[in-house]
GUMI-668048 format. One line per field, with one value per residue: residue number from 1; z, x, y of N, C-alpha, C, O in turn. Coordinates in steps of 0.02 Angstrom, whole numbers, plus 50000, padded with zeros to 5 digits. Layout:
N
resi: (NUM, ...)
nup: (Z, ...)
neast: (X, ...)
nnorth: (Y, ...)
caup: (Z, ...)
caeast: (X, ...)
canorth: (Y, ...)
cup: (Z, ...)
ceast: (X, ...)
cnorth: (Y, ...)
oup: (Z, ...)
oeast: (X, ...)
onorth: (Y, ...)
//
This chain:
90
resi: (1, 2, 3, 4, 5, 6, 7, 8, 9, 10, 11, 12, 13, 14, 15, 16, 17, 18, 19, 20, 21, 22, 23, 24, 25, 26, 27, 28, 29, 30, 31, 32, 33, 34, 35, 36, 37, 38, 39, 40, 41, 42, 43, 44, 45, 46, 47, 48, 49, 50, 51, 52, 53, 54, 55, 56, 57, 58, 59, 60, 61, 62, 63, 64, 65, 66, 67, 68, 69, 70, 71, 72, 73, 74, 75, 76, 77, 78, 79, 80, 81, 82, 83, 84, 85, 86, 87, 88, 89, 90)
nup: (55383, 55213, 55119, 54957, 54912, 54923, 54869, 54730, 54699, 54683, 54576, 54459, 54353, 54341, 54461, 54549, 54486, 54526, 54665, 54693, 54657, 54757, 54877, 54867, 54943, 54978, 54840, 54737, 54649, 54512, 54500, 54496, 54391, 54283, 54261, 54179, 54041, 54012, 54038, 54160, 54215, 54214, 54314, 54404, 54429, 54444, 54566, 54675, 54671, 54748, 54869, 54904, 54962, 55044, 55027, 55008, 55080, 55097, 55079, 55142, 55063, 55062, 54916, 54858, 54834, 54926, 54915, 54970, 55037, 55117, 55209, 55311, 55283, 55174, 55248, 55314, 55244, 55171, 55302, 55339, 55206, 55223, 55363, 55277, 55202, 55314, 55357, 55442, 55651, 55756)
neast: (55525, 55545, 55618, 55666, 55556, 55457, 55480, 55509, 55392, 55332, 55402, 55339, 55235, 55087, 55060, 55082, 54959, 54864, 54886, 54843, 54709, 54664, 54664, 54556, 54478, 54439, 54426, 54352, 54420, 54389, 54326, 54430, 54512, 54440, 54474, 54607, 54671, 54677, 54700, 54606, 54693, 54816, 54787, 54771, 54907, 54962, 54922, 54939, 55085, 55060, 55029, 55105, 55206, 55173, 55092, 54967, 54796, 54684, 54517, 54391, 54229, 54078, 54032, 54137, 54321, 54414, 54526, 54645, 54710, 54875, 54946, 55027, 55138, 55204, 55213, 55306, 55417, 55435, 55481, 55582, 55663, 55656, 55756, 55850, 55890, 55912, 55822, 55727, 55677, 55760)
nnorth: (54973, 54954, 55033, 55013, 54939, 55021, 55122, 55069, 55024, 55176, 55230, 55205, 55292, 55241, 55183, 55302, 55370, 55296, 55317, 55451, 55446, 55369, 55464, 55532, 55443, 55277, 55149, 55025, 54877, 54878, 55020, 55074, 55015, 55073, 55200, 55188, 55130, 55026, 54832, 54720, 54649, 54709, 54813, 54748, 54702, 54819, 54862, 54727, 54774, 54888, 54856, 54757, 54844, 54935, 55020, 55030, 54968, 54868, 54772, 54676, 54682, 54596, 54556, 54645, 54699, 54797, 54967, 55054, 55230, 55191, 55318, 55325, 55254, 55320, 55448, 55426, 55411, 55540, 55573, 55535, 55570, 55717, 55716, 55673, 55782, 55876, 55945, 55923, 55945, 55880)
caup: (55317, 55149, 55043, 54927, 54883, 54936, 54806, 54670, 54679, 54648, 54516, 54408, 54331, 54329, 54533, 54571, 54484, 54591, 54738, 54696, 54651, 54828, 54897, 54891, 54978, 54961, 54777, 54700, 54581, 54469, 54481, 54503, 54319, 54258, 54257, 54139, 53989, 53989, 54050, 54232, 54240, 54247, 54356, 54468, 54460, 54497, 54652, 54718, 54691, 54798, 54925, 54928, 54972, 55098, 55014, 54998, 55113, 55037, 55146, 55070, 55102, 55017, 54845, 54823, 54880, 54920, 54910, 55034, 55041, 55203, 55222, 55351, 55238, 55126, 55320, 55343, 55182, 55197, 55377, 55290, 55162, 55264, 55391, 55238, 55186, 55367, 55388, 55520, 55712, 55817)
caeast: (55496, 55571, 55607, 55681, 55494, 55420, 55526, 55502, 55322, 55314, 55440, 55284, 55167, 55007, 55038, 55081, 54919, 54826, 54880, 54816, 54650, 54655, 54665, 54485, 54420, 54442, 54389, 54344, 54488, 54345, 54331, 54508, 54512, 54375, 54514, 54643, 54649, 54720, 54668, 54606, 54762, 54884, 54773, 54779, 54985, 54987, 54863, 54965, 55134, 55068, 55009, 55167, 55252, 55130, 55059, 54897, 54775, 54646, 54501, 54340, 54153, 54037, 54083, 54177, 54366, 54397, 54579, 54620, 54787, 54909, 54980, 55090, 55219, 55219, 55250, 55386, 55449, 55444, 55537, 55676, 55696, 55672, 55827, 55906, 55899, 55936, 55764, 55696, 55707, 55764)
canorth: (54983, 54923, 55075, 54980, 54920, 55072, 55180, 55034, 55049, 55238, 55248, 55198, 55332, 55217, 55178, 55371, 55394, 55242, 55329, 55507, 55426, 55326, 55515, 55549, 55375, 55192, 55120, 54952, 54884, 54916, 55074, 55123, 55002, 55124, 55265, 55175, 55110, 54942, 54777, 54705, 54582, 54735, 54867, 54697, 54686, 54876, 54861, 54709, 54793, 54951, 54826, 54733, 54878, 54957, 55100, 55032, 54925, 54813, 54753, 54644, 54674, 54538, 54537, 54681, 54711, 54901, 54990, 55129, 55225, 55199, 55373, 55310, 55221, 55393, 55499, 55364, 55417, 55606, 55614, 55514, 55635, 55786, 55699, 55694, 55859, 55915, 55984, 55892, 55947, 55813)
cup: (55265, 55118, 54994, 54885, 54886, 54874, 54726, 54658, 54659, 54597, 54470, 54402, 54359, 54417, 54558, 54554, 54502, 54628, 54752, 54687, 54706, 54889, 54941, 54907, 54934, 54877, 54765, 54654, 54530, 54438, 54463, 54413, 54272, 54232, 54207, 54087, 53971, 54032, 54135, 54246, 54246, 54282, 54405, 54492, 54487, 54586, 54696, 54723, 54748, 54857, 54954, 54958, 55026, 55111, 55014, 55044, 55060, 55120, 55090, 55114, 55034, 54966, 54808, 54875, 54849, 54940, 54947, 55017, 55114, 55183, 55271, 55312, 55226, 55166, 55332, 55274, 55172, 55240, 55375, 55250, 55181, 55313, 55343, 55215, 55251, 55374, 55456, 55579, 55744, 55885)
ceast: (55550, 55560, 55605, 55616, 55461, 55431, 55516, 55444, 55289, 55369, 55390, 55243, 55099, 55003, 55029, 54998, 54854, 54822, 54846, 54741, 54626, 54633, 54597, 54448, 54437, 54397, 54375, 54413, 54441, 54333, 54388, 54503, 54483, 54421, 54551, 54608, 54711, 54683, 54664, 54666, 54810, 54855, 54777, 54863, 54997, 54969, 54919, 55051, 55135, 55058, 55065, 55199, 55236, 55101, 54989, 54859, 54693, 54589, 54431, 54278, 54104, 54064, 54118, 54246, 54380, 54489, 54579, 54689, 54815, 54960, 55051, 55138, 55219, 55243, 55315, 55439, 55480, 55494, 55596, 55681, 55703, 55735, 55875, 55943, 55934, 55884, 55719, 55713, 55731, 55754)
cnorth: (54969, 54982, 55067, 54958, 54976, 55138, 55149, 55059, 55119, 55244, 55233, 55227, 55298, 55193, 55237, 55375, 55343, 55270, 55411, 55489, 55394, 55382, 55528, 55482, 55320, 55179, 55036, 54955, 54890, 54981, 55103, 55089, 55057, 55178, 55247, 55142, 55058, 54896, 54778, 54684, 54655, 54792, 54803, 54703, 54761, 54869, 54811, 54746, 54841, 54909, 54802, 54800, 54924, 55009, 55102, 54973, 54892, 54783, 54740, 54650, 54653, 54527, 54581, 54703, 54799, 54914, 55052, 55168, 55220, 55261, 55358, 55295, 55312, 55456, 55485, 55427, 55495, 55642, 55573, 55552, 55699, 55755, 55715, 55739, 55897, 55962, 55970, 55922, 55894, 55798)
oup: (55286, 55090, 54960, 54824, 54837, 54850, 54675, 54619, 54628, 54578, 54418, 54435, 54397, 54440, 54590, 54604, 54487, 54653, 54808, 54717, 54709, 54936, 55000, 54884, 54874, 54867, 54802, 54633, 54487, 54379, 54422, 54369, 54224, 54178, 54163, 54080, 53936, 54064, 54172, 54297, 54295, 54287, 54461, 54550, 54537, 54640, 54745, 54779, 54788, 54906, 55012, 55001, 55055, 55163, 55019, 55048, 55004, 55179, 55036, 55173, 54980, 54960, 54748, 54934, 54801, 54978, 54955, 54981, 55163, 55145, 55264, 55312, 55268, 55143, 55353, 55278, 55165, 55236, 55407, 55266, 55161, 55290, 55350, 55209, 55243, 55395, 55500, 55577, 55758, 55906)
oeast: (55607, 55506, 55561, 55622, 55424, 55395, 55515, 55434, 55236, 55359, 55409, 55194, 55062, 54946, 54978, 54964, 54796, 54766, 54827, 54707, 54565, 54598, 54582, 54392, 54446, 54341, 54403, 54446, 54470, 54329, 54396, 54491, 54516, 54406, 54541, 54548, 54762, 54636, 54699, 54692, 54847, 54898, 54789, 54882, 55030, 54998, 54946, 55078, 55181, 55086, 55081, 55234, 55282, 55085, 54954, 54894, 54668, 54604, 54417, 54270, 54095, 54114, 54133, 54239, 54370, 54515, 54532, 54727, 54784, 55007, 55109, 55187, 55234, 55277, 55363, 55484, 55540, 55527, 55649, 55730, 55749, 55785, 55925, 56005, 55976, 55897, 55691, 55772, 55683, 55763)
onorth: (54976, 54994, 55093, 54958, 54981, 55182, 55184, 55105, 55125, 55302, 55261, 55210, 55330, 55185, 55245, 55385, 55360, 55272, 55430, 55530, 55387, 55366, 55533, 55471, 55318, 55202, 54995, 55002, 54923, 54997, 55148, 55131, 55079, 55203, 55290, 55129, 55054, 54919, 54814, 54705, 54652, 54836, 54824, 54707, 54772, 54871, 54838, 54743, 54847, 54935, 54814, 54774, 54953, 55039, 55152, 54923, 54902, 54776, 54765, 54634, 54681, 54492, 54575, 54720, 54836, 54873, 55092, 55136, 55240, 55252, 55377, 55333, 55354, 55501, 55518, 55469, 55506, 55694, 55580, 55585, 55736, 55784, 55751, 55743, 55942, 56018, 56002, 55937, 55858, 55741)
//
């Protein structure tokens, strides 16, 4: 895993609050748009930054593409910072 991207992509308010909205079930970028208040073109560059980075999965049925979250990266992410801390068992 790429923290490096993984850490970029949440340093941004408006993805943190993509991914708490991803929480309760897969959305449309529609809907997730629906929540902010700014344009499609940059709820699109958030969506692909979380994707790039592998927080979010993306998957298309007929004419609508649907956004999910991958918890895994964010577990990844967790039991590196708990190591860090020296909380982890090993």
């Amino acid at each position: 895993m790429a923290f490096a991207e993984t850490f970029k992509a949440l340093s941004d308010p408006v993805r943190r609050e993509i991914l708490n909205l991803l929480k309760g079930g897969r959305l449309t970028a529609g809907e997730i748009a629906g929540q902010f208040d700014m344009t499609a073109a940059t709820v699109s560059y958030h969506l692909s930054q979380l994707k790039k980075a592998g927080l979010i999965f993306e998957s298309r049925e007929k004419n609508f593409i649907y956004y999910s979250l991958n918890a895994s990266v964010l577990e990844e992410v967790l039991l590196w910072l708990q190591d860090l801390k020296g909380e982890r068992k090993k």
